[in-house]
C-alpha positions as CSV (number, residue, x, y, z in Angstrom):
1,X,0.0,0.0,0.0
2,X,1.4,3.4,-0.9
3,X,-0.5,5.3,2.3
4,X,-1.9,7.4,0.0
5,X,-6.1,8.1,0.6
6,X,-7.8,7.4,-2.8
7,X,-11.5,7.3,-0.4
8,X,-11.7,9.8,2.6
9,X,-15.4,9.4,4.1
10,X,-16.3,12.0,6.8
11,X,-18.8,11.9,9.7
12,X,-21.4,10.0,7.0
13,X,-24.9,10.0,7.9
14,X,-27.9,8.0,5.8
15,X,-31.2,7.6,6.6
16,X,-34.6,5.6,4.6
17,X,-37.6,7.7,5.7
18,X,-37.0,7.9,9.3
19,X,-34.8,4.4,9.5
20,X,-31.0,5.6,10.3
21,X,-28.6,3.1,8.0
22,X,-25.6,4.9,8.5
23,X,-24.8,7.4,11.8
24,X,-21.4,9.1,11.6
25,X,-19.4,6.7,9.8
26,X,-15.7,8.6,9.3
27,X,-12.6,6.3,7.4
28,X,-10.1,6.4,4.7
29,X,-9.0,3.7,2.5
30,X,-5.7,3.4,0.9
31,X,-4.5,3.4,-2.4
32,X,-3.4,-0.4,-3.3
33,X,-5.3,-2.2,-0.3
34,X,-7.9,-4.8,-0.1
35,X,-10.5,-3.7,3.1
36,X,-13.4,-5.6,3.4
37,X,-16.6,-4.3,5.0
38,X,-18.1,-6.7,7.2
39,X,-21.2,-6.8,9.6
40,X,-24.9,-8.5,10.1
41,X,-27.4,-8.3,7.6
42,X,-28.8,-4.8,7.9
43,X,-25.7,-3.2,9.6
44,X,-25.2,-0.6,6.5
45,X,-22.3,-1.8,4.2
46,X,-24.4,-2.4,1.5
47,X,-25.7,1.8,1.8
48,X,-22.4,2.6,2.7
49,X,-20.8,1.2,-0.4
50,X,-23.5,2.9,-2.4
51,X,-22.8,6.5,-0.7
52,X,-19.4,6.0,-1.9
53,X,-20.1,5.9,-5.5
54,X,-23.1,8.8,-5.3
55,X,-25.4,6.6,-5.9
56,X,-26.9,7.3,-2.4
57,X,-25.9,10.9,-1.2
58,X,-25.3,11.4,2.3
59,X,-27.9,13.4,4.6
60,X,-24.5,14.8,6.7
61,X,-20.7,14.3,5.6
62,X,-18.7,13.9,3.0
63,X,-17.1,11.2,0.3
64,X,-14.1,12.1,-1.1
65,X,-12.8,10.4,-4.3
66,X,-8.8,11.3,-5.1
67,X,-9.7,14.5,-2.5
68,X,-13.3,15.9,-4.9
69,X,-16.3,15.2,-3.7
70,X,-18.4,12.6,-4.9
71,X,-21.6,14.2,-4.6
72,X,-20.5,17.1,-6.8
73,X,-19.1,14.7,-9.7
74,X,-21.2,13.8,-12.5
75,X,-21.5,9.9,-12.7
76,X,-19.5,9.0,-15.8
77,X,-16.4,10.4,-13.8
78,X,-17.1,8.4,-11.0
79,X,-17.4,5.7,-13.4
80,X,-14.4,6.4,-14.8
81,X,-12.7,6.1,-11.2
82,X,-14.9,3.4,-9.5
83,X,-16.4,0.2,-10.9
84,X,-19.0,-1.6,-9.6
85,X,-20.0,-5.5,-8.7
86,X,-23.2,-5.5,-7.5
87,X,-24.5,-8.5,-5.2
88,X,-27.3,-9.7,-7.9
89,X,-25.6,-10.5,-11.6
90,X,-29.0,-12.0,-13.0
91,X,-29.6,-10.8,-16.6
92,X,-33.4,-10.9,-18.4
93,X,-31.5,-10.9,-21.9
94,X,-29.7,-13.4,-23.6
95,X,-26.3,-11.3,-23.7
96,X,-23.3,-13.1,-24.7
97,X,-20.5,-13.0,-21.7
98,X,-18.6,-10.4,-24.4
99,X,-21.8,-8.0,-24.8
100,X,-21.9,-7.9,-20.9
101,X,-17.8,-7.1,-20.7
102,X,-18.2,-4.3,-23.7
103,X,-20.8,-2.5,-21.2
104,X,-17.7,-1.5,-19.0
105,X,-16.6,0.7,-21.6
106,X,-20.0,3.0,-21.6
107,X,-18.3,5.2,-19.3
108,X,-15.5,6.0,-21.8
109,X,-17.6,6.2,-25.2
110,X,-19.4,9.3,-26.3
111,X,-22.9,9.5,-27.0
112,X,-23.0,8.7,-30.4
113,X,-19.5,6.9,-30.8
114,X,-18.8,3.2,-31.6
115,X,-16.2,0.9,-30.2
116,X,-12.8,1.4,-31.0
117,X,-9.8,-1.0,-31.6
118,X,-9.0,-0.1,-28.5
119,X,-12.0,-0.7,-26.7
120,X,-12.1,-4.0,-28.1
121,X,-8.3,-4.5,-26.7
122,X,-9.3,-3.2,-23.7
123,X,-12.3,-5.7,-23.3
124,X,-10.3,-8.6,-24.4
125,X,-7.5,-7.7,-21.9
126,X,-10.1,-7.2,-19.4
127,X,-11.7,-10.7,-19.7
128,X,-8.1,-12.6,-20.1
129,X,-7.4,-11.2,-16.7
130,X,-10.6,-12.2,-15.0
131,X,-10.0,-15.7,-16.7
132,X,-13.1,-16.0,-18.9
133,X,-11.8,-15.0,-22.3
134,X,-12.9,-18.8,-23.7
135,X,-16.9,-17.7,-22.5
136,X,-16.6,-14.7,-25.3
137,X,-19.6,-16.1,-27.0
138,X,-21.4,-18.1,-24.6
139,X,-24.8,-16.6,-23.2
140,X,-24.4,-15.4,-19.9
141,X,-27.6,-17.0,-18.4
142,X,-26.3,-20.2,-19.6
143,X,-22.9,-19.7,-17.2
144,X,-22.5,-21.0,-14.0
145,X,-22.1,-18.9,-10.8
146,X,-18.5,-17.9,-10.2
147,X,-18.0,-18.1,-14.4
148,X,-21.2,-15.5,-14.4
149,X,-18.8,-13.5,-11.1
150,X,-15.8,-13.2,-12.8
151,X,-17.8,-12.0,-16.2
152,X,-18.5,-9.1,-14.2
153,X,-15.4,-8.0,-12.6
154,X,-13.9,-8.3,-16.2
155,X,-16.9,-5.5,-16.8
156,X,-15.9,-3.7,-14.1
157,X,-12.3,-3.6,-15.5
158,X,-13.2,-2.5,-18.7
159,X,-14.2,0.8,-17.1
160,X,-10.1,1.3,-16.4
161,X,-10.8,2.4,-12.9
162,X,-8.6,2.6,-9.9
163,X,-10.9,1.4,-7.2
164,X,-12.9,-1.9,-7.4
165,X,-16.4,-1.6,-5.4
166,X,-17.9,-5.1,-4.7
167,X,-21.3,-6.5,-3.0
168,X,-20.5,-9.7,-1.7
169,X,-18.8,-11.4,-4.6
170,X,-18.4,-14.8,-3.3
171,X,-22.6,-15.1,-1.8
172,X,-24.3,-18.0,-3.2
173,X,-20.8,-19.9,-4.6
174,X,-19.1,-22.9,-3.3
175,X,-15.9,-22.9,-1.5
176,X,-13.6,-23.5,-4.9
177,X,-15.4,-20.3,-6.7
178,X,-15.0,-18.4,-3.8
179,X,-11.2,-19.2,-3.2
180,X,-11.3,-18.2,-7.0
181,X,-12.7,-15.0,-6.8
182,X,-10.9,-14.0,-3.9
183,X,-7.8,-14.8,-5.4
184,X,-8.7,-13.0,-8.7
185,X,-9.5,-9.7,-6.6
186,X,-6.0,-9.8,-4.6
187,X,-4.2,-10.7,-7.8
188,X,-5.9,-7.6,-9.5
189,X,-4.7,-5.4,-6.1
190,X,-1.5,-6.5,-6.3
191,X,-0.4,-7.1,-10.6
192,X,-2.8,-4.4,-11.5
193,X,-2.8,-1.7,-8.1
194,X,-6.1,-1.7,-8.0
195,X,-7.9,-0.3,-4.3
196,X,-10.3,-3.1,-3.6
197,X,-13.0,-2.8,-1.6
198,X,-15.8,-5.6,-0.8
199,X,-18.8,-6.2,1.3
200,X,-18.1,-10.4,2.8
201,X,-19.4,-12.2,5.6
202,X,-17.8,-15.3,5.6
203,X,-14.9,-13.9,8.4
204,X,-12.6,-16.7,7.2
205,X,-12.4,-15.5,3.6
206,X,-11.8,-11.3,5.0
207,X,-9.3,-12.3,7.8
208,X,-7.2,-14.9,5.1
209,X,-7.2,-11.8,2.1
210,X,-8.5,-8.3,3.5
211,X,-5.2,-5.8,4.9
212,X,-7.6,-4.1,6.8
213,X,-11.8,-4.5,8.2
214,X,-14.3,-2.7,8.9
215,X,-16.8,-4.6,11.4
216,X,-20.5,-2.3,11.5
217,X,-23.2,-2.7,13.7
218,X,-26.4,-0.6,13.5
219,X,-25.2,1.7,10.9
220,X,-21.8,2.2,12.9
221,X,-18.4,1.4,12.6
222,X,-17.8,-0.6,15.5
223,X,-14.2,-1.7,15.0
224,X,-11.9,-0.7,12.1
225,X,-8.0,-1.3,11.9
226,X,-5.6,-4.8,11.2
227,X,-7.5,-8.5,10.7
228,X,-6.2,-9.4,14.6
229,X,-7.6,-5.8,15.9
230,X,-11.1,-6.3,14.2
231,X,-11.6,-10.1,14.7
232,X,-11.4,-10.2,18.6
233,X,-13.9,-12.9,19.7
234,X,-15.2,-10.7,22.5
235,X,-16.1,-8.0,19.1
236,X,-17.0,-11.0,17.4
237,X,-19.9,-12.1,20.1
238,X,-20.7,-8.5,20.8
239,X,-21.7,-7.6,16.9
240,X,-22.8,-11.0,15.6
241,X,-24.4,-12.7,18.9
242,X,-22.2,-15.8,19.1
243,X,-19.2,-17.1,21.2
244,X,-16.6,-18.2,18.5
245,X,-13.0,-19.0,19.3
246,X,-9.7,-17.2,17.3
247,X,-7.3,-19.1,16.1
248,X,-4.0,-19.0,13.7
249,X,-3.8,-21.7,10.6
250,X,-0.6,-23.4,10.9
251,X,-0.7,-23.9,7.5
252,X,-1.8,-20.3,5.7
253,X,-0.9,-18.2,9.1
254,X,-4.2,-16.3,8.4
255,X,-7.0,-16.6,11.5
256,X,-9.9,-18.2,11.2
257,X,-12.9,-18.1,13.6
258,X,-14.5,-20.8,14.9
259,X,-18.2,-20.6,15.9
260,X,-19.4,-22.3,19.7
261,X,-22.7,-21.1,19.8
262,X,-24.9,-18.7,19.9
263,X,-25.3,-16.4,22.7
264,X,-28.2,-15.1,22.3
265,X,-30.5,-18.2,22.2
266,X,-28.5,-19.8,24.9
267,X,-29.5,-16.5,27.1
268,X,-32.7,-15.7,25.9
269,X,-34.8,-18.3,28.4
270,X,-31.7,-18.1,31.1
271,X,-29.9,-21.4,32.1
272,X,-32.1,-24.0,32.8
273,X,-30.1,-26.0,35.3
274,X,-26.8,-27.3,35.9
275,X,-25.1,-30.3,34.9
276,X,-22.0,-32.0,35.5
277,X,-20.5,-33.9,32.8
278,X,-17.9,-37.3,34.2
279,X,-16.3,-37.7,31.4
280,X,-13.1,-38.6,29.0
281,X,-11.3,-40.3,26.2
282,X,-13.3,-38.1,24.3
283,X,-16.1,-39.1,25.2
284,X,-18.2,-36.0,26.6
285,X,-17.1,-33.7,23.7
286,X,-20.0,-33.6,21.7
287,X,-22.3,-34.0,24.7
288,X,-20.8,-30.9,26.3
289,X,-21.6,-29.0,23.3
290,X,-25.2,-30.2,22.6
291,X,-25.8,-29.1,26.5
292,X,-23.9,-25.6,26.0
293,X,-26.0,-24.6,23.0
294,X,-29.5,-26.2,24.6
295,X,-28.9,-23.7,27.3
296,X,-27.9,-25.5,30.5
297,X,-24.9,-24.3,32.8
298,X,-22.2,-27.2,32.7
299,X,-19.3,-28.4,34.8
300,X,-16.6,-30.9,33.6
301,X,-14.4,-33.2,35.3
302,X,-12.4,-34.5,36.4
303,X,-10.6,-35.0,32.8
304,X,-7.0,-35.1,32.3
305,X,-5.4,-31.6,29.7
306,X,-4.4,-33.8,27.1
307,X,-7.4,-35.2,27.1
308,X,-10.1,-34.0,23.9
309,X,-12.6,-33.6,26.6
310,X,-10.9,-30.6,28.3
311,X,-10.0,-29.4,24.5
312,X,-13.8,-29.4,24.3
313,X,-14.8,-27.8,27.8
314,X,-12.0,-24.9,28.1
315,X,-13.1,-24.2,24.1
316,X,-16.6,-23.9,25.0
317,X,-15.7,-21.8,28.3
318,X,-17.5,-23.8,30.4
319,X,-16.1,-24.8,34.3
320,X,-13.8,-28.1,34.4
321,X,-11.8,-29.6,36.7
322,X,-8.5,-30.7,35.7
323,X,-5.9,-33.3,36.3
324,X,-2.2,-33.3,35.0
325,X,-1.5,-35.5,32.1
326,X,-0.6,-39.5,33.0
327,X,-1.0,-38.8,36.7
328,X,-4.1,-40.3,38.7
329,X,-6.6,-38.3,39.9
330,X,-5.3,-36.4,43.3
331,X,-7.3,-35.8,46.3
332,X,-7.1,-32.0,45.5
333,X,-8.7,-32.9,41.8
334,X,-11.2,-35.3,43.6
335,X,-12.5,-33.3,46.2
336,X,-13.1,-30.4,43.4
337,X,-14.7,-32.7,41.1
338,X,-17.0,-33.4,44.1
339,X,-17.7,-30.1,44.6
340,X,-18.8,-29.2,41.0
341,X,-21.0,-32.3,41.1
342,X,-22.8,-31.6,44.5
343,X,-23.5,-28.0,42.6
344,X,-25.3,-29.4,40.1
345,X,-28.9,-30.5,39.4
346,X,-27.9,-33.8,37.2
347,X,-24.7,-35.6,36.8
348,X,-24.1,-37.4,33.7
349,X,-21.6,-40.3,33.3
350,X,-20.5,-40.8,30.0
351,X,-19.0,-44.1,28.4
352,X,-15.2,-43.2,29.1
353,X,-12.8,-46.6,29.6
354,X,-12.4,-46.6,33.6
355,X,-8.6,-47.7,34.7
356,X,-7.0,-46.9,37.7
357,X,-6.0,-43.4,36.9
358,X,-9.7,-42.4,36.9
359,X,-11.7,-44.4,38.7
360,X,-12.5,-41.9,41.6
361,X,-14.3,-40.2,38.7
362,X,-16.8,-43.1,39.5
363,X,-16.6,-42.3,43.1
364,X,-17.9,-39.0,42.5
365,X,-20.9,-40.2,40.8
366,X,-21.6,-42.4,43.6
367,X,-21.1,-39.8,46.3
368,X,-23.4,-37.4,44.2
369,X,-25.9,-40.3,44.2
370,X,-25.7,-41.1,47.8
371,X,-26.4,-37.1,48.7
372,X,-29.5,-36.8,46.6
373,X,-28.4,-35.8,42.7
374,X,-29.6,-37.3,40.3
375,X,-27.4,-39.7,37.8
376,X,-27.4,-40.2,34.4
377,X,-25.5,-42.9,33.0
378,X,-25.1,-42.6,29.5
379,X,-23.8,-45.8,28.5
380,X,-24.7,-49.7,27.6
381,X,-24.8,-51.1,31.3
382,X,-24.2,-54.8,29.5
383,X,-20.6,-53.9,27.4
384,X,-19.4,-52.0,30.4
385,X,-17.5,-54.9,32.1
386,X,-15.6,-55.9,29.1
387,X,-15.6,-52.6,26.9
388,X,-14.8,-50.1,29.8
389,X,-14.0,-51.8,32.6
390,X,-9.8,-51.9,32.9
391,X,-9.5,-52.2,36.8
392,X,-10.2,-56.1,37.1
393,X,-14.1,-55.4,38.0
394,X,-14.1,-52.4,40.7
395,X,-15.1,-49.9,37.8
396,X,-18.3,-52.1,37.1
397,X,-19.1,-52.5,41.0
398,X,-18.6,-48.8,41.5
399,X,-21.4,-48.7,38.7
400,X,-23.6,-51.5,40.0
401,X,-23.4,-49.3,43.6
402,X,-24.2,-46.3,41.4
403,X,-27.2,-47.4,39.8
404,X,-29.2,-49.3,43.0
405,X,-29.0,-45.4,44.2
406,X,-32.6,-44.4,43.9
407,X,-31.3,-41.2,41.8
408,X,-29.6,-42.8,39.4
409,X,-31.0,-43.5,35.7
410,X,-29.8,-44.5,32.7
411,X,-30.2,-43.3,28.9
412,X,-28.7,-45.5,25.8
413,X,-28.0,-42.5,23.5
414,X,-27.7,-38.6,23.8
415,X,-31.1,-38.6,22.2
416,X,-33.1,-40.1,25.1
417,X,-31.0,-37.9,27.5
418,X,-32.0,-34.4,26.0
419,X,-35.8,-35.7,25.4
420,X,-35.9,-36.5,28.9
421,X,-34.1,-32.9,29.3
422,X,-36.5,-30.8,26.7
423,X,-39.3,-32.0,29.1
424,X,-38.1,-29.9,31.7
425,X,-37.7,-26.9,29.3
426,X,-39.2,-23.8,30.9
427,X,-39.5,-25.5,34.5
428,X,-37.0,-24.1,37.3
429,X,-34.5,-25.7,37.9
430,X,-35.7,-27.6,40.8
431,X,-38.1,-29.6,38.6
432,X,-35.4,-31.5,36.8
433,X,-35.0,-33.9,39.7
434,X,-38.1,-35.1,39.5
435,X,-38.5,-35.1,35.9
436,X,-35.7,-37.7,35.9
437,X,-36.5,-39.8,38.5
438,X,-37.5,-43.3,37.3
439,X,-34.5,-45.4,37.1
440,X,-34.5,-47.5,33.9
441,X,-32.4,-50.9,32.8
442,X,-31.0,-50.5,29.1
């Protein structure tokens, strides 16, 4: 990037009627960079990219294009600076992909004049860069999606301009054609010097290409600067309503987000109850998750750190109790893992091989048993001995102990837990007990 401003926006302000899209939206962008504009559906990038072309004209502020402003330009020399790829490229007529390309040079041809040589180079130079040169003559409703895309930005480069507009290129593609359009637009930035600028919101695609983002929210810019300065998880939640994790490819070095769940439905009826999850082995993974985004408050442990279980729990920010790696479970770890269980309303025991190193994990469920919370064993009571058991038969006796406790039940898959757990769905938290009371055989 050179540092130079092609695009100063100040203090912007757009309304519909009496619905505010934009409210006081100030940046610049660079010549040379790639920024993408990201944000929930009706945050204001879409309006936002239209007042930057004076299409839409700001109620307060200014655009600036190369220092003029936009609003006092006539449209064929914004044309002429800025071109255009709108979200929709649906066509009613029959145009071949070359008739569509040609329409990127209106801007430069007079009112009566026809297409020159150089026109005709500059088309053809146009659609060798956006790779569709060979679709000259094809129809363009007969193209598929990201050939119909890339037909497009070679119309936009016909116009010669120095700044590329675009309204989520890669929506309604799949993942190839989107890696291929993305990698068109940064070849363009970097071969050609052109200032991109896009509307996206997949955060994987902006964070692995954009320089810079800019996140809005309600018409506002609510975070603007570097990929790792806009995609903080706790901006992340706060914009888009859901937990997601941050984390750096090994292989591309790019982030990449990674959603948990969403925030908003998990708080919207409160937490339901509690529930401790005995786990391991990777076992209670997906179980931890299914409770997390079904709303209940859960408690792991006690699970070793190696272990894809506490991968799983510490991920999901959830409470777990933890146990160095290859060491038996302490008396410290044990009397914790007691504690979180007596806290909560159920206790689920997962299918996790017992040995010596985690068989108090057992003795927790029984203790929470003996004091009145209820049990749920979520495995096939039959394999257990030979499947699970590795302690010469005091794993399957600590079970057997378990399950003659009148508050212990058992459930063969996750399904029958979490129907048994809908049921108490809008009851306080107290009424879980009884609503899992019977004790079944598998």
């Amino acid at each position: 990037m050179s540092g130079r401003a092609v695009i100063k926006v100040r203090g912007v302000e757009f309304a519909y009627d009496s619905v505010k899209a934009l409210d006081g939206v100030s940046l610049t962008v660079d010549r040379g960079e790639f920024l993408g504009l990201l944000g929930p559906n009706g945050s204001g990038k879409t309006t936002f990219l239209r007042c930057l072309t004076g299409v839409l004209k700001p109620k307060v502020g200014v655009v600036l294009l190369d220092g003029r402003e936009v609003s006092s330009m006539k449209a064929v020399d914004v044309a002429r600076k800025v071109a255009v790829v709108p979200q929709h490229t649906a066509t009613t007529f029959d145009f071949t992909a070359l008739d569509v390309v040609m329409m990127g040079r209106h801007p430069h041809l007079g009112r009566l004049r026809r297409e020159s040589g150089r026109d005709l180079e500059v088309v053809r130079r146009s659609m060798e860069l956006a790779g569709v040169l060979h679709l000259a003559d094809r129809p363009i409703n007969e193209l598929s999606g990201g050939e119909r895309q890339r037909v497009f930005i070679a119309r936009a480069l016909a116009q010669e301009p120095k700044i590329l507009l675009l309204d989520e290129p890669t929506t309604h593609l799949d993942l190839n054609h989107q890696l291929e359009i993305m990698d068109l637009l940064e070849r363009l930035r970097v071969d050609q010097g052109l200032t991109v600028v896009a509307v996206l919101h997949d955060l994987n695609l902006a964070a692995r290409y954009c320089d810079r983002l800019v996140l809005m929210s309600h018409g506002r810019i609510r975070a603007l600067g570097p990929v790792e300065e806009v995609l903080r998880s706790e901006v992340i939640e706060e914009v888009y309503g859901v937990e997601v994790e941050v984390r750096k490819h090994p292989a591309t070095g790019s982030l990449y987000i990674v959603p948990l769940y969403t925030v908003r439905s998990r708080r919207a009826s409160g937490v339901r109850a509690r529930i401790h999850v005995i786990c391991g082995g990777g076992t209670g993974a997906s179980i931890i998750r299914r409770l997390v985004n079904e709303g209940f408050e859960v408690s792991v442990g006690v699970v070793s750190v190696l272990d894809s279980d506490y991968e799983a729990a510490r991920a999901l920010k959830v409470e777990v109790v933890a146990e160095a790696p290859f060491s038996p479970i302490s008396d410290e770890a044990f009397a914790r893992g007691l504690e979180a269980a007596l806290k909560a309303d159920l206790v689920l025991v997962t299918d996790a091989p017992y040995g010596r190193g985690n068989l108090k994990n057992l003795e927790i469920a029984l203790e929470a048993a003996r004091r009145g919370v209820k049990v749920g064993l979520l495995l096939d009571r039959e394999d257990f001995p030979a499947t699970r058991d590795f302690t010469g038969g005091e794993a399957t006796k600590l079970l057997e102990e378990v399950l003659e406790s009148v508050s212990a039940f058992t459930a063969s898959t996750l399904e029958d837990l979490m129907r048994a757990l809908e049921a108490s769905r809008g009851e306080a938290c107290t009424k879980l007990r009884p609503q899992l009371s019977t004790k079944t055989s598998p």
